[in-house]
Every structure is written in C-alpha cells, then in structure tokens.
PQR file of N, CA, C, O and H, with PARSE charges and radii, in Angstrom:
ATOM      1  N   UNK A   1    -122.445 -43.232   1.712 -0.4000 1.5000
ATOM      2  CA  UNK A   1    -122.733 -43.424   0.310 -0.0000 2.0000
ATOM      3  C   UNK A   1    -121.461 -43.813  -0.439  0.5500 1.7000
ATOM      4  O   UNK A   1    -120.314 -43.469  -0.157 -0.5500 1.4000
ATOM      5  N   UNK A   2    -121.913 -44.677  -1.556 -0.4000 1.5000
ATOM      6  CA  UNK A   2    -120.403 -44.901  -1.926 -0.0000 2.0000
ATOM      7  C   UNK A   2    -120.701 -44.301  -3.689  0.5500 1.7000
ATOM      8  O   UNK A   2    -121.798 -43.897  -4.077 -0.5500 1.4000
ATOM      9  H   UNK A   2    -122.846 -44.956  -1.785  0.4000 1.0000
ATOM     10  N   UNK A   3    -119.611 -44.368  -4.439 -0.4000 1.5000
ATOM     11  CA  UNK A   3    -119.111 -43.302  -5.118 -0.0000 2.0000
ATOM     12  C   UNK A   3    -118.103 -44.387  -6.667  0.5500 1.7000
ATOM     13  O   UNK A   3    -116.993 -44.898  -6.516 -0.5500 1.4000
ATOM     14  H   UNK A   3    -118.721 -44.697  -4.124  0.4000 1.0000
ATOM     15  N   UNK A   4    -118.790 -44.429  -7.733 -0.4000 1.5000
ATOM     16  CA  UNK A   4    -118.229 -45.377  -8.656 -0.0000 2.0000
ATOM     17  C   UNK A   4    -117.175 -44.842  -9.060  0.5500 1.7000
ATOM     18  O   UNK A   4    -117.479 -43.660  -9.224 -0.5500 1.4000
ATOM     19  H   UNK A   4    -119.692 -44.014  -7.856  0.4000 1.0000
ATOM     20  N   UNK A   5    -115.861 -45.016  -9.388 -0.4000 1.5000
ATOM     21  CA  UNK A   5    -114.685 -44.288  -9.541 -0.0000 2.0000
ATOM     22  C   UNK A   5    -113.949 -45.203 -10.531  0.5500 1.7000
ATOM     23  O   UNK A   5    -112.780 -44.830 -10.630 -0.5500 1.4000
ATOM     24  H   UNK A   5    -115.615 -45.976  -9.255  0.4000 1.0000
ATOM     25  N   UNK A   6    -114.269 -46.452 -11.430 -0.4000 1.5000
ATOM     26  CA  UNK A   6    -114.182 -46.685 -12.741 -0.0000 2.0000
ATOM     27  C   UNK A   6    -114.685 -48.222 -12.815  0.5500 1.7000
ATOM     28  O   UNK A   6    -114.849 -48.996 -11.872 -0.5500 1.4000
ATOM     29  H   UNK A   6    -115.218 -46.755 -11.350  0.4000 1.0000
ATOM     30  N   UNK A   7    -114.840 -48.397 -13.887 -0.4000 1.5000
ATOM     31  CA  UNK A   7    -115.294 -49.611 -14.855 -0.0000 2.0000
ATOM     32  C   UNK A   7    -114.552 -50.289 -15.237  0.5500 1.7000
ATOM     33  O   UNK A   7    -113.797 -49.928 -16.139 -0.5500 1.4000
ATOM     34  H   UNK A   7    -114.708 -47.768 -14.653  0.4000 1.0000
ATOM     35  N   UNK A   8    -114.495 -51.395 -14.751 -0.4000 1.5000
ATOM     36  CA  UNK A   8    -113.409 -52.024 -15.172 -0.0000 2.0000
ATOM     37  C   UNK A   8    -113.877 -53.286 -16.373  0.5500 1.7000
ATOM     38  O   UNK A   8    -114.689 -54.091 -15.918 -0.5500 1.4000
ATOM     39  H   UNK A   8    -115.108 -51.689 -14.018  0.4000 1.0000
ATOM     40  N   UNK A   9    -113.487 -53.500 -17.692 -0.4000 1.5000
ATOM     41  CA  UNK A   9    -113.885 -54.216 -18.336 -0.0000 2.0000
ATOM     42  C   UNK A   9    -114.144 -55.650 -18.043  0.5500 1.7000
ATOM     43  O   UNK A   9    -115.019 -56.239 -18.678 -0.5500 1.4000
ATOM     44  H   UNK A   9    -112.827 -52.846 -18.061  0.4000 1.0000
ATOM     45  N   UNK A  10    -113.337 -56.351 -16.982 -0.4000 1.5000
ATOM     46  CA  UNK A  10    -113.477 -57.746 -16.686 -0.0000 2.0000
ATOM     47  C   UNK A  10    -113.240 -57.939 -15.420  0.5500 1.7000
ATOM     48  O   UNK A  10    -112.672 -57.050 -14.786 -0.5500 1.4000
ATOM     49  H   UNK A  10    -112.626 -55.872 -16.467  0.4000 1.0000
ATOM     50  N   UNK A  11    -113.581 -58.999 -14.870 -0.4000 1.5000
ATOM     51  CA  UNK A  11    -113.413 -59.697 -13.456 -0.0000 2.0000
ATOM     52  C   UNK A  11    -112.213 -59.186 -12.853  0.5500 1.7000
ATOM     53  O   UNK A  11    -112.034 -58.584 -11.795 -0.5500 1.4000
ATOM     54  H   UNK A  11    -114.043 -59.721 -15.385  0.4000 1.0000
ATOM     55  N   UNK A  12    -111.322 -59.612 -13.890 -0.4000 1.5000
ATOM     56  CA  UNK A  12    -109.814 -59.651 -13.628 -0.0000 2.0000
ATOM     57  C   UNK A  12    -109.416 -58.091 -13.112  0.5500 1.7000
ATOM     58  O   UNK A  12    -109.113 -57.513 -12.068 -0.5500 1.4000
ATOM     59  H   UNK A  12    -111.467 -60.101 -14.750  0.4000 1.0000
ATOM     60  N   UNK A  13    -109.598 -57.829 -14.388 -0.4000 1.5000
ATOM     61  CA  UNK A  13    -108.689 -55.984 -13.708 -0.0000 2.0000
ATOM     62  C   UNK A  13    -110.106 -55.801 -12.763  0.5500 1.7000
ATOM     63  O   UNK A  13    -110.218 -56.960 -12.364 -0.5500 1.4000
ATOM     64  H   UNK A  13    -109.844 -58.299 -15.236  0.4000 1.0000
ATOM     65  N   UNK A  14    -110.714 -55.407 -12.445 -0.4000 1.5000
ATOM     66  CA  UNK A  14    -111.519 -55.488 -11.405 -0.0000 2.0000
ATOM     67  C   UNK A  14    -110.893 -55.611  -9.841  0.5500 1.7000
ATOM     68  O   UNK A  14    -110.770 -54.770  -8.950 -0.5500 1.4000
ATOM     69  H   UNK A  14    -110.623 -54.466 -12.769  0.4000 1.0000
ATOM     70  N   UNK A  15    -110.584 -56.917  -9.908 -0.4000 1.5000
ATOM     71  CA  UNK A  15    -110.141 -57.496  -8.884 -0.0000 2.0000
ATOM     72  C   UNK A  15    -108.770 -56.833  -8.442  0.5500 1.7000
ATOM     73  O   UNK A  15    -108.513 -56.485  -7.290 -0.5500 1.4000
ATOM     74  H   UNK A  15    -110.683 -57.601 -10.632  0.4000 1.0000
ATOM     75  N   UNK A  16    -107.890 -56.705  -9.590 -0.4000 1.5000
ATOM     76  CA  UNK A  16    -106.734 -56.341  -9.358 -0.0000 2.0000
ATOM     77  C   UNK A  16    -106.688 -54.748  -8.940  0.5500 1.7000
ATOM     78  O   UNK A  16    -106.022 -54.349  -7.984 -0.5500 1.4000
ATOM     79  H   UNK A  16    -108.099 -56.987 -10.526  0.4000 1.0000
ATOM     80  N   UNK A  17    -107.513 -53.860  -9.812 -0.4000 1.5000
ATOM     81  CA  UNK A  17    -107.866 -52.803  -8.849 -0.0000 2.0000
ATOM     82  C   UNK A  17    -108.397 -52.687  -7.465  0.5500 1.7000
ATOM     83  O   UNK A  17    -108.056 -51.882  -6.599 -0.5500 1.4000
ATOM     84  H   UNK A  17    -108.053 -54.185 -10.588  0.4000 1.0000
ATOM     85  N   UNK A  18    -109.185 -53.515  -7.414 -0.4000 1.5000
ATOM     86  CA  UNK A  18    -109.736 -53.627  -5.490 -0.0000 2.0000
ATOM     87  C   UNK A  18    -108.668 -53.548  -5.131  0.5500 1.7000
ATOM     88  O   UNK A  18    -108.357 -52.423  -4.740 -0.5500 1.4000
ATOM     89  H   UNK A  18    -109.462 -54.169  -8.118  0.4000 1.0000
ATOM     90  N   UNK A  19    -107.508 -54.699  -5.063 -0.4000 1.5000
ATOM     91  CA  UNK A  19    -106.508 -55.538  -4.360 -0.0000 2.0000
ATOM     92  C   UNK A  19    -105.425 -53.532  -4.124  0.5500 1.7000
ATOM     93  O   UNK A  19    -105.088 -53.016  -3.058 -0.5500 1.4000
ATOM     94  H   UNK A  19    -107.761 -55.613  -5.381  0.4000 1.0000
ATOM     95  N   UNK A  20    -105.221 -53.002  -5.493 -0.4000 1.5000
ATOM     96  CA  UNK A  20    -104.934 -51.940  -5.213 -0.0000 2.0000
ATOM     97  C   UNK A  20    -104.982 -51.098  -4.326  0.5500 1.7000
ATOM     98  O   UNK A  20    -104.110 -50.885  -3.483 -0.5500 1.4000
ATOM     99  H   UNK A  20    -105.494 -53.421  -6.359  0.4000 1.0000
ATOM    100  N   UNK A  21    -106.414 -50.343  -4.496 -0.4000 1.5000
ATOM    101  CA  UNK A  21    -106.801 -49.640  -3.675 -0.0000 2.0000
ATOM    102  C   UNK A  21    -107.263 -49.943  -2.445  0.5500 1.7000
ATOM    103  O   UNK A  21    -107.849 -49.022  -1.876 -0.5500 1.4000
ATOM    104  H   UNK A  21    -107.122 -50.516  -5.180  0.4000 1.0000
ATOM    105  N   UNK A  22    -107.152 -51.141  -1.773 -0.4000 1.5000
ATOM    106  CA  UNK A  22    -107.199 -52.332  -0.872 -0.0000 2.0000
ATOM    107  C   UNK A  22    -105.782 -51.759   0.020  0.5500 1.7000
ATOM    108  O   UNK A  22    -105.897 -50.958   0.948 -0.5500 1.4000
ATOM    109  H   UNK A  22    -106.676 -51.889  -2.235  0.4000 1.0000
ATOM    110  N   UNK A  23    -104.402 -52.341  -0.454 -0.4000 1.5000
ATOM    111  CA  UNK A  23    -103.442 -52.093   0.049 -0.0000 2.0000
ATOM    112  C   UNK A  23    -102.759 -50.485  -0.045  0.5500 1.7000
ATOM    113  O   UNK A  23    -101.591 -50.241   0.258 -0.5500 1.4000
ATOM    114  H   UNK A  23    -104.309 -52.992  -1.208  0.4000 1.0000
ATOM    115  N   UNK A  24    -103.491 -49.732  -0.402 -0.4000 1.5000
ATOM    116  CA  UNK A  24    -103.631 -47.802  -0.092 -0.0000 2.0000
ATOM    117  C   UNK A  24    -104.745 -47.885   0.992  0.5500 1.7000
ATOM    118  O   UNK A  24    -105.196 -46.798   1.354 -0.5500 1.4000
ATOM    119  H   UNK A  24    -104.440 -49.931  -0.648  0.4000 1.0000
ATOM    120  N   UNK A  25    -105.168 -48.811   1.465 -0.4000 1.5000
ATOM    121  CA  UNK A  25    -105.984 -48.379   2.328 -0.0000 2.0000
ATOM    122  C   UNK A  25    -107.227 -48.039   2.602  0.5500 1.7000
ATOM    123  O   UNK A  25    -107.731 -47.721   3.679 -0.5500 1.4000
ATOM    124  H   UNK A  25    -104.802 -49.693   1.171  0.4000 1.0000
ATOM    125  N   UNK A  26    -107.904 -48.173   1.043 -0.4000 1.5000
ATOM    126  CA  UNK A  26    -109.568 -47.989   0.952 -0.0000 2.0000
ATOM    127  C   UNK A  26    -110.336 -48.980   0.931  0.5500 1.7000
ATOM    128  O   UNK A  26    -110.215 -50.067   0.367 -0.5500 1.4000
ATOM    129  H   UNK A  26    -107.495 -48.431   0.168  0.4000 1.0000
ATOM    130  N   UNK A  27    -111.303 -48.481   1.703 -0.4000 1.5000
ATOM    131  CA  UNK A  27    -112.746 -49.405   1.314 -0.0000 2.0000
ATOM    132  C   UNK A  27    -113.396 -49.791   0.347  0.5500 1.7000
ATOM    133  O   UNK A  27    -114.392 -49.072   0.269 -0.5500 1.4000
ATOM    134  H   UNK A  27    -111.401 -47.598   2.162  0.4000 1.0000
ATOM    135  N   UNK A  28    -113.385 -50.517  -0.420 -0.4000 1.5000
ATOM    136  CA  UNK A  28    -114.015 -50.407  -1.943 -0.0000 2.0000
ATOM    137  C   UNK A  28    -114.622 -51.677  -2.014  0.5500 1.7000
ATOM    138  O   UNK A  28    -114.157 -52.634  -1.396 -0.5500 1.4000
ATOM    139  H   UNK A  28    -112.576 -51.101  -0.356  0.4000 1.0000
ATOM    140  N   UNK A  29    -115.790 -51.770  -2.838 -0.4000 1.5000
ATOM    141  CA  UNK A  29    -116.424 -52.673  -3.437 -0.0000 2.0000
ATOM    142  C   UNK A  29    -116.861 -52.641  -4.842  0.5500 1.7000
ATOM    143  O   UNK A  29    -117.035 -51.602  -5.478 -0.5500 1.4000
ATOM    144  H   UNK A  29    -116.168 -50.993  -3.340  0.4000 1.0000
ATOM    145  N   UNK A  30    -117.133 -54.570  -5.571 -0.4000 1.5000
ATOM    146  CA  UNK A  30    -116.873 -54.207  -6.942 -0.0000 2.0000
ATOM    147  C   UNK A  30    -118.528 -54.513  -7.346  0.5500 1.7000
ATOM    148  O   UNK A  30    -118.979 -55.338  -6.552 -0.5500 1.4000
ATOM    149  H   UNK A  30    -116.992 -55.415  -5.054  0.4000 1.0000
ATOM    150  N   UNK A  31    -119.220 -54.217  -8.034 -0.4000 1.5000
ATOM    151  CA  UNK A  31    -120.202 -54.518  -8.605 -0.0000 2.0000
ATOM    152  C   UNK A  31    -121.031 -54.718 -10.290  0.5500 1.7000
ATOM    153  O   UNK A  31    -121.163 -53.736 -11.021 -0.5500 1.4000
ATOM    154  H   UNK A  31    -118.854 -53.547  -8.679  0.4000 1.0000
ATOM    155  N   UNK A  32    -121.424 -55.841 -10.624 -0.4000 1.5000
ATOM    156  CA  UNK A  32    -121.133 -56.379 -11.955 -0.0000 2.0000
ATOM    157  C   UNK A  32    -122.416 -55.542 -12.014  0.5500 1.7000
ATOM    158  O   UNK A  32    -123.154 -55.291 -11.062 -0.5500 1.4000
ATOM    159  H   UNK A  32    -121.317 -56.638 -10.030  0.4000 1.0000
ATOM    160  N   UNK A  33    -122.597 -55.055 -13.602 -0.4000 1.5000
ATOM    161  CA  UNK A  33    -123.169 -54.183 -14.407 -0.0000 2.0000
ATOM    162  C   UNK A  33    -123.083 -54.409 -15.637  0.5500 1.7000
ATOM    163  O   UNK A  33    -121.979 -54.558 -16.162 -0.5500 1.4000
ATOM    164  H   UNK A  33    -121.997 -55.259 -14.376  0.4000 1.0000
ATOM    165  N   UNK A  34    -124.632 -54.504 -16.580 -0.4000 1.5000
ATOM    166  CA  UNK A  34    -124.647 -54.581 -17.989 -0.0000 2.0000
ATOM    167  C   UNK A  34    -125.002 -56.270 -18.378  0.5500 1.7000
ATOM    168  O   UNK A  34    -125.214 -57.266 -17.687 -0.5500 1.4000
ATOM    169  H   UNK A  34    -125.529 -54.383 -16.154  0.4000 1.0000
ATOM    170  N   UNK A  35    -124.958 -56.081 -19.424 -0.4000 1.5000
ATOM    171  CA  UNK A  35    -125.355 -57.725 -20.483 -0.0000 2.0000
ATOM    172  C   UNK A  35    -124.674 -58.952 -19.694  0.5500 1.7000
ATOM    173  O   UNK A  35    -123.542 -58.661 -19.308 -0.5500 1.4000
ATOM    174  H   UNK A  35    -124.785 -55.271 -19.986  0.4000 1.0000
ATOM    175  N   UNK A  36    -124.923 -59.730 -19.495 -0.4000 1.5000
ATOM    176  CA  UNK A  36    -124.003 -60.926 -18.745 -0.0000 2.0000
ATOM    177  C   UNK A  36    -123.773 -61.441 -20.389  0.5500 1.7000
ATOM    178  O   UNK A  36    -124.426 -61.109 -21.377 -0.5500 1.4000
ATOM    179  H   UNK A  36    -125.842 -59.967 -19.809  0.4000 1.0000
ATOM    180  N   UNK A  37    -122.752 -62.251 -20.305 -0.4000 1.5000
ATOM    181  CA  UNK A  37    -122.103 -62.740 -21.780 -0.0000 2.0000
ATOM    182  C   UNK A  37    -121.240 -64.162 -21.499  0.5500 1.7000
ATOM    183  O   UNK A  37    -120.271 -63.931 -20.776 -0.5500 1.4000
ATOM    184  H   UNK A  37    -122.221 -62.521 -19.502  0.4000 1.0000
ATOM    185  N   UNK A  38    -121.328 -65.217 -21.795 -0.4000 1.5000
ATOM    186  CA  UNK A  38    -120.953 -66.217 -21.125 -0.0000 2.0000
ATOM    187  C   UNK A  38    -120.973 -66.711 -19.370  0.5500 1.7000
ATOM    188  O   UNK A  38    -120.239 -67.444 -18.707 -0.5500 1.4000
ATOM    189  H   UNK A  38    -122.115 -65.405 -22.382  0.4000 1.0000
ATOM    190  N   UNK A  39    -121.919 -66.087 -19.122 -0.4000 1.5000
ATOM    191  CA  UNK A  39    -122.044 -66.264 -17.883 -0.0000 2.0000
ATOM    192  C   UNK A  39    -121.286 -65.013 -16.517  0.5500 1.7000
ATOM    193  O   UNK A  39    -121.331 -64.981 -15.287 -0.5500 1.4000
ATOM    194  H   UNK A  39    -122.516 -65.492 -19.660  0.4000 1.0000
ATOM    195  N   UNK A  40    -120.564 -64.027 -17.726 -0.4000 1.5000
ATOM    196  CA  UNK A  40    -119.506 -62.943 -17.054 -0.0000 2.0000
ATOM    197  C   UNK A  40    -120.480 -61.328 -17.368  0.5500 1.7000
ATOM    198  O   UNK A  40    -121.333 -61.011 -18.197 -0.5500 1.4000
ATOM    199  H   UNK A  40    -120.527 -64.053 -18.725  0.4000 1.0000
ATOM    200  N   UNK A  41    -119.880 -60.694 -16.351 -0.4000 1.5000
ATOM    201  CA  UNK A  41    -120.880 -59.178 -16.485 -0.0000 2.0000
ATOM    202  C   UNK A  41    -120.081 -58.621 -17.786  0.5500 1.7000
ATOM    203  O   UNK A  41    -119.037 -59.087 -18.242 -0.5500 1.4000
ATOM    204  H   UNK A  41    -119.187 -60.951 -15.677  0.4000 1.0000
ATOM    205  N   UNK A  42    -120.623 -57.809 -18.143 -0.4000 1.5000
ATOM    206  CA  UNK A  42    -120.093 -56.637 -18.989 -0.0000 2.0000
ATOM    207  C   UNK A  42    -118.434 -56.258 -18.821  0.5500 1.7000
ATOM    208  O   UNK A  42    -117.374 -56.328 -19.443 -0.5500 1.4000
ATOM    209  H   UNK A  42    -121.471 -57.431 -17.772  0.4000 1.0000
ATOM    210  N   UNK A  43    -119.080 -55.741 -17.340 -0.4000 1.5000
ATOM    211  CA  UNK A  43    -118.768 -54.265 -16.868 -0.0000 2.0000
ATOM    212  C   UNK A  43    -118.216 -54.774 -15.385  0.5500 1.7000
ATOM    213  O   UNK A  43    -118.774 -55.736 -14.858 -0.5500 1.4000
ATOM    214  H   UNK A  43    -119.941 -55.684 -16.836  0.4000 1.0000
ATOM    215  N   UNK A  44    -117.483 -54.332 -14.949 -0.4000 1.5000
ATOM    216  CA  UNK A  44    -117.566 -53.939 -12.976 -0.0000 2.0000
ATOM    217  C   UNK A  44    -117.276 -52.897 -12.953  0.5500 1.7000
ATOM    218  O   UNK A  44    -116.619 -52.318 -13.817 -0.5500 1.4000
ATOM    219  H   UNK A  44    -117.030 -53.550 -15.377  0.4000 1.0000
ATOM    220  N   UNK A  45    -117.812 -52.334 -11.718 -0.4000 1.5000
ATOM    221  CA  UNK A  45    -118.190 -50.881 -11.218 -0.0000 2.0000
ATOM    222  C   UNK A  45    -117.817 -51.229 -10.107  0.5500 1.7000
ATOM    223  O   UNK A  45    -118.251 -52.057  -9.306 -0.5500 1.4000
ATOM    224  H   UNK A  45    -118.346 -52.805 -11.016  0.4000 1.0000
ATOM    225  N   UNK A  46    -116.339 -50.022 -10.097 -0.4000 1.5000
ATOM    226  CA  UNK A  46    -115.830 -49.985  -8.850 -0.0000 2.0000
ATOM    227  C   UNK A  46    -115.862 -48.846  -7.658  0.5500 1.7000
ATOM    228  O   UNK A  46    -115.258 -47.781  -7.782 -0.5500 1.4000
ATOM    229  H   UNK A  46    -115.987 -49.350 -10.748  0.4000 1.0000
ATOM    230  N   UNK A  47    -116.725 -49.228  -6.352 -0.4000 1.5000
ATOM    231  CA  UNK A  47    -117.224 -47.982  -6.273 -0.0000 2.0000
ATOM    232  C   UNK A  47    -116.059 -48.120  -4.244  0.5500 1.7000
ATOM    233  O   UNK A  47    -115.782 -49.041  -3.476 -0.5500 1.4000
ATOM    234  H   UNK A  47    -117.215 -50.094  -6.252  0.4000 1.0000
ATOM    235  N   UNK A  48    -115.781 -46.528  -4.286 -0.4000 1.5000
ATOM    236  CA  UNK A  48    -115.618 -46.109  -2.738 -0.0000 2.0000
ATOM    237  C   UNK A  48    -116.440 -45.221  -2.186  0.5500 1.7000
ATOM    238  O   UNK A  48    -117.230 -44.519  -2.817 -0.5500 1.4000
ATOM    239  H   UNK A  48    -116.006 -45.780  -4.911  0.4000 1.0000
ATOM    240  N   UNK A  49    -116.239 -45.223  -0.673 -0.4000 1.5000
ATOM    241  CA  UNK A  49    -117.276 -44.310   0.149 -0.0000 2.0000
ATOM    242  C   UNK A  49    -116.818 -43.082  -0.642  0.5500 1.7000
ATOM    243  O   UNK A  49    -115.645 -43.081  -1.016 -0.5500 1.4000
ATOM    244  H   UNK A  49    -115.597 -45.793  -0.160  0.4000 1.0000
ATOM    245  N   UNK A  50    -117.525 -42.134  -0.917 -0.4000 1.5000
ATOM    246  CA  UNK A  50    -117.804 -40.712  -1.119 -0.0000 2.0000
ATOM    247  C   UNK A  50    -116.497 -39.928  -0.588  0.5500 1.7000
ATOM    248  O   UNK A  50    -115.691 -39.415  -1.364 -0.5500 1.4000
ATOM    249  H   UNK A  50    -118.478 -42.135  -0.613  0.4000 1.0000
ATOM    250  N   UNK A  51    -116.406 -39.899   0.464 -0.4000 1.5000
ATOM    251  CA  UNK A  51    -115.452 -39.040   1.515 -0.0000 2.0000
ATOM    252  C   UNK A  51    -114.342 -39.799   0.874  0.5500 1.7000
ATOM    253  O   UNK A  51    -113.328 -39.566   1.532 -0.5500 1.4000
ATOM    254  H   UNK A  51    -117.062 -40.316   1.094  0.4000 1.0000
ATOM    255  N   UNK A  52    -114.071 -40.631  -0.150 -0.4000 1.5000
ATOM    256  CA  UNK A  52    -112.390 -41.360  -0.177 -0.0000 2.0000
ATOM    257  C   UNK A  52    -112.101 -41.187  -1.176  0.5500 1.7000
ATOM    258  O   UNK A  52    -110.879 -41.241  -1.317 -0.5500 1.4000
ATOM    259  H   UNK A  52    -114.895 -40.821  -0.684  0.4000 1.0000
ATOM    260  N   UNK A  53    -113.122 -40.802  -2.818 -0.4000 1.5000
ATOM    261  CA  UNK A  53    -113.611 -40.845  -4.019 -0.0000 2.0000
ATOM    262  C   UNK A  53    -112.030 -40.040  -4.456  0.5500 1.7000
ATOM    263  O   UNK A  53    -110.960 -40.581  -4.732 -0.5500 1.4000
ATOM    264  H   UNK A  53    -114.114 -40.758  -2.703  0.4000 1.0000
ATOM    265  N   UNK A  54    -112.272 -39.013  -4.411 -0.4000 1.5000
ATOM    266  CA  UNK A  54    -110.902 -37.928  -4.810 -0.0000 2.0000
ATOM    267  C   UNK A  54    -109.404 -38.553  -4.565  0.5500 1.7000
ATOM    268  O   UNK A  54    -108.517 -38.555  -5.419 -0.5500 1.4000
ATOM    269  H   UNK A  54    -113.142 -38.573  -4.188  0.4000 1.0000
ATOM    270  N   UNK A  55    -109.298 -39.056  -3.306 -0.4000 1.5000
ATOM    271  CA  UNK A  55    -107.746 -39.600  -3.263 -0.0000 2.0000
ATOM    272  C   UNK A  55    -107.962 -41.388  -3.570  0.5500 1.7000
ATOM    273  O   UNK A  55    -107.134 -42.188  -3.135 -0.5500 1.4000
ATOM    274  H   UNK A  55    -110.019 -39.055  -2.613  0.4000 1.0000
ATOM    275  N   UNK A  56    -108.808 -41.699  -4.124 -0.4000 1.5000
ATOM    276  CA  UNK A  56    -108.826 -43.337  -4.598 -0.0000 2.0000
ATOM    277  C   UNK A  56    -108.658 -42.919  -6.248  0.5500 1.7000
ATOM    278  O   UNK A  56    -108.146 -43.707  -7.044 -0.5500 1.4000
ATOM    279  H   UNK A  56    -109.481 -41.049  -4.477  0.4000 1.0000
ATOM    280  N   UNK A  57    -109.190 -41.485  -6.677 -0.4000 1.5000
ATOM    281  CA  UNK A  57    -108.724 -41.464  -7.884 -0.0000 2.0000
ATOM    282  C   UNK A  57    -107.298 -40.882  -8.387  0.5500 1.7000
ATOM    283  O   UNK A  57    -106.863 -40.914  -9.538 -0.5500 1.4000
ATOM    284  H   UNK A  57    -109.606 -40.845  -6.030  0.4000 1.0000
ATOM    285  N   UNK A  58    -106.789 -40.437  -7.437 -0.4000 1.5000
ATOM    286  CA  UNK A  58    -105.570 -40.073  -7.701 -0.0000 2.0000
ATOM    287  C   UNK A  58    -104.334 -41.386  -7.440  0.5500 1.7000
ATOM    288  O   UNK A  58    -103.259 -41.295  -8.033 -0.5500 1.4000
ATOM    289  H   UNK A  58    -107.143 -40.411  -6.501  0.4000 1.0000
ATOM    290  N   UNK A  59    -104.595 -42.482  -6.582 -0.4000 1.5000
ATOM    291  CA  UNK A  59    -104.494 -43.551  -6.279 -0.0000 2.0000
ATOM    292  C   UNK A  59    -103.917 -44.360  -7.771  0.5500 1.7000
ATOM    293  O   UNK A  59    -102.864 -44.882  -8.137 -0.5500 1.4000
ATOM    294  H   UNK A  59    -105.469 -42.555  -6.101  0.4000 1.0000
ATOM    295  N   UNK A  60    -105.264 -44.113  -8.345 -0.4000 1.5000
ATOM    296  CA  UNK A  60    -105.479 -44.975  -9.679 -0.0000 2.0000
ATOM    297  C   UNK A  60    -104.757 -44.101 -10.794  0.5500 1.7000
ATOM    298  O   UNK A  60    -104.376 -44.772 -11.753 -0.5500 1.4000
ATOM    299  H   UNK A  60    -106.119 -43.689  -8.048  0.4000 1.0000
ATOM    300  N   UNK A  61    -104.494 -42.750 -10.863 -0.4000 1.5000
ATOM    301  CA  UNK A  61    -103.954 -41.939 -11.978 -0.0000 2.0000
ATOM    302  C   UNK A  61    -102.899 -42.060 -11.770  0.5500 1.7000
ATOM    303  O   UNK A  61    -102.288 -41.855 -12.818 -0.5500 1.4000
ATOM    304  H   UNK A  61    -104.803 -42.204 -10.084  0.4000 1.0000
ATOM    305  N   UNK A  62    -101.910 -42.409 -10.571 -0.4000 1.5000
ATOM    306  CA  UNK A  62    -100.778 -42.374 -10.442 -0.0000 2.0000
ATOM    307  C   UNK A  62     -99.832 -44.118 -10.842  0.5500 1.7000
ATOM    308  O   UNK A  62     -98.676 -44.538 -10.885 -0.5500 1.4000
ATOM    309  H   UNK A  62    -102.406 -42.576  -9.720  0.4000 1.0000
ATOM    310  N   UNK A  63    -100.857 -44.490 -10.996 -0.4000 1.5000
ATOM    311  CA  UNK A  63    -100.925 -46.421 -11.286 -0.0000 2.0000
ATOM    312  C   UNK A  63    -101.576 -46.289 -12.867  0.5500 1.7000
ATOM    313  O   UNK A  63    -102.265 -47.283 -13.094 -0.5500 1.4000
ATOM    314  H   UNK A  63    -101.796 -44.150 -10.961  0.4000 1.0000
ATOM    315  N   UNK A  64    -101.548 -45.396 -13.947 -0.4000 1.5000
ATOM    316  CA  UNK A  64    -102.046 -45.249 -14.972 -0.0000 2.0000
ATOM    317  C   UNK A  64    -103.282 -45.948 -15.239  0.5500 1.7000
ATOM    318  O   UNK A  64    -103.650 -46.778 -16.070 -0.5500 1.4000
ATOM    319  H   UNK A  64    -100.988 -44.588 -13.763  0.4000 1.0000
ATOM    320  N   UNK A  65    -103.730 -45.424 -14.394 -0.4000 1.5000
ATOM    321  CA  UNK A  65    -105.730 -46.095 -14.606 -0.0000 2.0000
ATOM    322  C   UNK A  65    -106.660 -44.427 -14.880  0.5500 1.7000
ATOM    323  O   UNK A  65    -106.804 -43.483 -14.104 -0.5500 1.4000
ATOM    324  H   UNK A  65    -103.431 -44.751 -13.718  0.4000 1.0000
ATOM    325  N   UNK A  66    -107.050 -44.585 -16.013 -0.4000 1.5000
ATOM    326  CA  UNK A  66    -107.735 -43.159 -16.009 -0.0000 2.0000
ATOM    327  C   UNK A  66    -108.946 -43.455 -16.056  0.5500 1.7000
ATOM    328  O   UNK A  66    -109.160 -44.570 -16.532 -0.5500 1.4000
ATOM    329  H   UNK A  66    -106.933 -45.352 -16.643  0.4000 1.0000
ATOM    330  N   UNK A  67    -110.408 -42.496 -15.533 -0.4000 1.5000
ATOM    331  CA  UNK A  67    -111.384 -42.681 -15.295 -0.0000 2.0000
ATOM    332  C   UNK A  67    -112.077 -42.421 -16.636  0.5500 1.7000
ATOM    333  O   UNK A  67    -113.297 -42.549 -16.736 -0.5500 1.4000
ATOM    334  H   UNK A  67    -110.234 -41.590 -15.146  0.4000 1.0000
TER
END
C-alpha cells in the first residue's frame, strides 16, 4: 500500500521532490489530484509504500518540506 506524504502545488516541486526522495532511496510515485486549470492538476500527491512513510517524512523535514 502506498501512503501520501505531501502535496505538492505544481508539476515542478512535485518532480523535484520525487527526484529527492528518489536519490535517499525511496520508491515514490506522483499523482495529479483536484480541478485541472490550464490543462495542469491542482495538486500532486506524493505518495510512498507505507513501510517507508515515516523516514520519507523525515527525509523531507530535514530538506524544509513540511507536511
């Protein structure tokens, strides 16, 4: 099961969080959520397996990303 661990407002930081938690070593995938608006989601929802959730968020608190 995987496990949403933040929202990222645009494509961009999105991506750049994967790429993050990518090179720490996690599995993660991003998924668009909410109103599409020029052709772009809302929202992305960045989610890891369950079992990784806790140290992908400490990952991100230590990189000043708060949930």
């Amino acid at each position: 099961m995987w496990k949403v661990i933040y929202i990222a407002p645009t494509q961009e930081r999105a991506e750049s969080l994967k790429k993050l938690l990518a090179d720490n070593g996690f599995l993660c995938q991003l998924k668009a959520v909410g109103s599409h608006r020029n052709g772009k989601a809302a929202a992305i929802e960045i989610s890891v397996p369950v079992s990784e959730a806790e140290e992908a968020y400490e990952v991100l608190a230590e990189h000043g990303f708060r949930p």
